[in-house]
N, C-alpha and C positions, 0 to 999 in steps of 0.2 A: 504494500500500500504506500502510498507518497500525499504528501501532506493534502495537496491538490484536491485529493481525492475525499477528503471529510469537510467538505460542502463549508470554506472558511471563507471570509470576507475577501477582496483581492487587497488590500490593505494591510491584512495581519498576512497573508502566504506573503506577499513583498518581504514584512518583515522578519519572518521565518527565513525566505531565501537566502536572505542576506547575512544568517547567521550558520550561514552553511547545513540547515537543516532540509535534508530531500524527503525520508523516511520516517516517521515517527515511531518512536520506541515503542515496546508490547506495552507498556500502562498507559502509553498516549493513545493508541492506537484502540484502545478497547474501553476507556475513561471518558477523551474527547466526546464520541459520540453518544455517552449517554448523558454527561454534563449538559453537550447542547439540547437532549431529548427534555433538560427538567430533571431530571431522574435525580433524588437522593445518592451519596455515593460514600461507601466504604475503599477506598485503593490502598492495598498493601503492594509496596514492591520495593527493592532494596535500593539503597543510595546510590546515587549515581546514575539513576533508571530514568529520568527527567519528569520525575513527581510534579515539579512545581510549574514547568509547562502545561502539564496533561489537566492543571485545575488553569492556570492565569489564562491559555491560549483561548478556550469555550470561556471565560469570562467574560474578557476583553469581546468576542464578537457577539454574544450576544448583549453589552452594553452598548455596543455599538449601532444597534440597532436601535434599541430604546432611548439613546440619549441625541443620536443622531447629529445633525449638527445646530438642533438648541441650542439657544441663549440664555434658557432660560437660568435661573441659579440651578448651580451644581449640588447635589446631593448623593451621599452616602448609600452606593448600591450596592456595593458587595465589599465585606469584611473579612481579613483574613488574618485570624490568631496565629501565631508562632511564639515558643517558648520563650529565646533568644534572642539578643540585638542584634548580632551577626548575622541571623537565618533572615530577621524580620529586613537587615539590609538587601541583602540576598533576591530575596521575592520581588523586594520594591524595582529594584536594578530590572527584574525578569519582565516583570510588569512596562518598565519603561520600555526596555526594548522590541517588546512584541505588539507592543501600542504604539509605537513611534508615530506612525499613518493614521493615527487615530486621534479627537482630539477626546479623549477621555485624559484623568487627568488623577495624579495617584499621591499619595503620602504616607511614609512610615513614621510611627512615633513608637518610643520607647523609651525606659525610663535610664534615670543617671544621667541626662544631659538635662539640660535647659526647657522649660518647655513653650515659653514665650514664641518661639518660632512655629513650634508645631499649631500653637491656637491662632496666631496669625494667619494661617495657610487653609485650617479648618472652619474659618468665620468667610473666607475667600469661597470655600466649596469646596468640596473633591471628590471624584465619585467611586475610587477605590482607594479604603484605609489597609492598610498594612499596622499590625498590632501588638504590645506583649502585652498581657493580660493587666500587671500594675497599671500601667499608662492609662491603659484604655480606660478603666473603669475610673481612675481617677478624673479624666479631662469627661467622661461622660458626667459625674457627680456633679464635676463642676457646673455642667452645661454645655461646655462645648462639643460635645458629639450627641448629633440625632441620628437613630439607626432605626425611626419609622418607617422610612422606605424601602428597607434594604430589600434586597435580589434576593445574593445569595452570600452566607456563610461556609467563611472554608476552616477548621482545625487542622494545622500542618503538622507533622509532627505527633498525632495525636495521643500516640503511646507514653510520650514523655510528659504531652501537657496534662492529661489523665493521673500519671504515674506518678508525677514529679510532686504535687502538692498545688496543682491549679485545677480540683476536681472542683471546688467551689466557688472562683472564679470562673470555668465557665460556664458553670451552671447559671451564675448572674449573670452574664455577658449572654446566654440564649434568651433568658427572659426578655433581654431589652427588645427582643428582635420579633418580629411580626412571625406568627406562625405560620404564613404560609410562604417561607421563604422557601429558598435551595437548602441545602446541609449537606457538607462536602467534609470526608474525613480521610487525609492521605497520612501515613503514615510506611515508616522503613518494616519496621515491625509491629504485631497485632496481636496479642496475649489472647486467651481465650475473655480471661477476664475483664480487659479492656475493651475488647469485641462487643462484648455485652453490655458495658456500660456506655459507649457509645452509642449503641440501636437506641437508648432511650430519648437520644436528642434526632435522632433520623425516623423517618417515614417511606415504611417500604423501600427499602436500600439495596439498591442493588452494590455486588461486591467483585470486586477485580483484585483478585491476586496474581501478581505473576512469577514471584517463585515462594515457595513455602519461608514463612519465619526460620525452619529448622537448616535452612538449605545457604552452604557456602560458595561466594563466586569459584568455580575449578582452576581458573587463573591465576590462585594465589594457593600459593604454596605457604602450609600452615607448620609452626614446630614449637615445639614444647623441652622449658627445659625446668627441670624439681629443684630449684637452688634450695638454701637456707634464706629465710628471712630476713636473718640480717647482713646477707651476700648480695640482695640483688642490686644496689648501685654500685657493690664491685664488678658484677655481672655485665650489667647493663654500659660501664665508662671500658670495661672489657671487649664487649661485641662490637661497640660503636669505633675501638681504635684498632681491633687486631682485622676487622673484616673493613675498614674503611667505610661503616655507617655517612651516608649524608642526608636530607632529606625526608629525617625520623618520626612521623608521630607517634607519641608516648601515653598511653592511659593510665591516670592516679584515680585509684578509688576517692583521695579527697583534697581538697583544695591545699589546705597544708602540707598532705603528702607530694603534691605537684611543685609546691616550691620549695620541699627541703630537696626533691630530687634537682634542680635544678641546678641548687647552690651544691652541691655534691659534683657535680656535672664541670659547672663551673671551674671549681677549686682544683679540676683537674685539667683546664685550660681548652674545654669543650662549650661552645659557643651555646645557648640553649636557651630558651625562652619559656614561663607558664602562660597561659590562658584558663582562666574561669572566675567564678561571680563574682570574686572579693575586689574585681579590678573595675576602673573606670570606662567608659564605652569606648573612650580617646585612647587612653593604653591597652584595651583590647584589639585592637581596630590597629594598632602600630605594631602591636605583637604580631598577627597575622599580616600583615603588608612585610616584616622584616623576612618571616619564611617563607611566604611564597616568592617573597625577589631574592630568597639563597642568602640573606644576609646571617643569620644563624641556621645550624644542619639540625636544630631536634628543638621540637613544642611538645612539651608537656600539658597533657590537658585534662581534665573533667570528664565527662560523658557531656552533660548536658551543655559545658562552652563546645564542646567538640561538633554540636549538630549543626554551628555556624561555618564549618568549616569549607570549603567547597572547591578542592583541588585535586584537578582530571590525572596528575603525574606525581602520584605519591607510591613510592617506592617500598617503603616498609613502615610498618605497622608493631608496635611493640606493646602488648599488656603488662605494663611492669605492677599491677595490681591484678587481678583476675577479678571478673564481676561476679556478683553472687545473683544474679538472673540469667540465667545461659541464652536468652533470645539476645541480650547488649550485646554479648560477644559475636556473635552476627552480626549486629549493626557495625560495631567497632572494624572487624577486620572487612568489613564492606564501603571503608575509606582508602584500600588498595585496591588493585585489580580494575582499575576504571578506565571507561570510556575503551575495552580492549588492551588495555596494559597488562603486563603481568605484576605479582605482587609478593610480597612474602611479611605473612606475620607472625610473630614471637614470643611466645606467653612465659611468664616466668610461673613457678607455680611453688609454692612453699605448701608447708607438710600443713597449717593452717589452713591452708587454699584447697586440698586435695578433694574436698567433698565439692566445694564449683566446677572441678575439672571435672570429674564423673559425670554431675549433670549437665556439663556442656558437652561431653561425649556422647551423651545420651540422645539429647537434642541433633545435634549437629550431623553423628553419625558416619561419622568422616575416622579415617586410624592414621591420626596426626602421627608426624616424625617425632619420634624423643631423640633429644641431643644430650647425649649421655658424656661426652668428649669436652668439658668444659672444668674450670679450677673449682665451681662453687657449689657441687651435689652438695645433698643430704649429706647429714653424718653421721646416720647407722636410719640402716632401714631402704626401702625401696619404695616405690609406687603400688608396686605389686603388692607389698606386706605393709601398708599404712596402716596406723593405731585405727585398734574397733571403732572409737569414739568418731574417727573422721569417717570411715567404711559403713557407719549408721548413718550417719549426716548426709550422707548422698543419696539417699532416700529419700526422693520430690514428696513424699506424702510424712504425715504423722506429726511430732515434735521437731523433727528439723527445716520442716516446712514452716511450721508457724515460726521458729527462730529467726529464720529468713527472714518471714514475714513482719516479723517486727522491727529487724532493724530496716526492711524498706518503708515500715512506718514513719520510723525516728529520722531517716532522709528524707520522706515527705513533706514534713516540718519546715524545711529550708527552701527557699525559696529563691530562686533568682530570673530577674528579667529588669 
């Protein structure tokens, strides 16, 4: 199929052509036309699939119709939540470019900057907001945002915004909105759980998945190695100088862990950057401009700074924490292998970590490489012979379930946008 062929404005194909897009991807390709049918919409499909086209492109033309080329004042017709500042730049950028031909006319707000500009822009009109959850409800409070009219609502990301501790900021943000809108939910990954609490805000939804949550790109070559816990930034300043690492994105289970690795990194005369919430939108935004222009070889990130991320030639991939949800690790190492590249990512896994790696073997199903040839194994014991305590822990149901489950409570709590 070629874009041509899903019945788009000659305006938006112009601006598609021009972005070198002939084909559209399996989620655009089976999304587009139900976006433009009206249709409700659940999309699962992994990073790098071109998620945020397959909702912005049927956006954009069908405002295009409706707003036409009225004079009249501009208004709020389609809303699109995102977790992050980065993601929420990201869309607004997608938006711009696929709308060039068009005069629709778009705004991202979010919060830790100023916001004197954004209600400037919003008293002018705009007829798609781009949004993080704090912002929004706040500048609606205020008065400055009416979402009487909207179209269509999109949740981007929807796994994390659900996941994250924005269950109840969106549940206010749908109230604001006219019931008979659109409801668009794209997300990398779709939990059973999440699935379900989603369909409460959609109407008869149809669902596009195009490859399973469990399922890893084959492009990326994945490996596993059991250090000691308190080995793995010897590990990690290890692999990055004896294999000539450049290029690295790095996962810390938490923001502190993200900067003590760094300064670890550092003190070793390894160039290295963090990203995630504790930072300003400005030193966010310089962090990621420094690695993607090769000014520093390794960003250490978050999960949740990390879904701002959006770069086609990232090389390797490194879990220096392991997640305790085994679909993240899917999303995580679905930041290599892109656009057709090959990829390689690298889990560290400590004897505390061993019951995430069972469940993300579980999940994934894939018989990752162990790299057994390194200075920092174990120090008595094996994978194979892990303590009973961890060997019950990998058991997705019972008491080690709910333990999970509580400490993804106690990170629900935390908030960032």
């Amino acid at each position: 199929m070629l874009f041509e062929d899903l019945s788009l404005s000659k305006s938006i194909q112009k601006a598609v052509f021009e972005q070198g897009y002939t084909n559209p991807t399996p989620i655009q390709e089976q999304s587009i036309p139900l976006v433009l049918a009206g249709r409700d919409l659940i999309g699962c499909a992994q990073t790098g699939t071109g998620k945020t086209a397959a909702f912005a492109i049927p956006i954009i033309h069908q405002l295009h119709r409706i707003v036409g080329s009225s004079k009249k004042a501009k208004q709020i017709r389609a809303l699109v939540v995102t977790p992050t500042r980065e993601l929420a730049v990201q869309i607004g950028q997608s938006f711009d470019l696929y709308g060039k031909y068009t005069n629709l006319t778009q705004l991202t707000i979010f919060g830790g900057v100023s916001q004197n500009p954004q209600v400037e822009t919003l008293k002018n009109g705009v007829d798609i907001l781009i949004a993080t959850p704090g912002r929004l409800l706040d500048l609606h409070k205020q008065g400055f945002i009416d979402l009487d009219h909207l179209h269509t609502l999109v949740l981007d990301e929807a796994d994390q915004m659900l996941d994250m501790g924005f269950v109840n900021d969106v549940k206010k943000i749908v109230k604001l909105t006219p019931k008979n809108r659109q409801t668009l939910f794209f997300s990398a990954t779709m939990p059973i759980a999440i699935r379900e609490l989603a369909e409460m805000f959609l109407t008869d939804p149809a669902t596009v998945t195009i490859s399973p949550v469990s399922s890893t790109a084959e492009n990326v070559e994945q490996r596993v190695y059991f250090v000691e816990k308190t080995e793995k930034r010897n590990l990690l300043y290890h692999l990055i100088k004896n294999e000539n690492l450049s290029d690295v994105l790095v996962f810390s289970r938490t923001k502190h862990g993200a900067d003590n690795v760094v300064k670890a990194l550092r003190k070793n005369n390894i160039a290295a950057e963090a990203i995630h919430g504790d930072k300003s939108q400005n030193a966010r935004q310089r962090v990621l401009d420094t690695f993607k222009n090769k000014e520093v070889g390794v960003l250490v990130a978050t999960d949740i700074a990390a879904r701002g991320i959006d770069i086609d030639q990232l090389p390797f991939v490194i879990n220096f924490d392991l997640p305790n949800i085994p679909e993240t690790y899917v999303h995580r190492i679905g930041r290599t292998g892109r656009a057709g590249n090959g990829g390689i990512a690298i889990s560290f896994c400590s004897k505390d970590e061993h019951a995430y790696w069972k469940d993300i073997q579980k999940l994934i199903k894939v018989d990752v490489k162990t790299v057994n040839d390194h200075p920092y194994p174990w120090h008595s014991g094996s994978p194979e012979t892990a303590p009973a305590a961890a060997q019950k822990n990998s058991n997705r149901s019972g008491g080690a379930h709910k333990s999970r489950k509580s400490e993804v409570s106690k990170q629900n709590k935390k908030r960032w946008y």
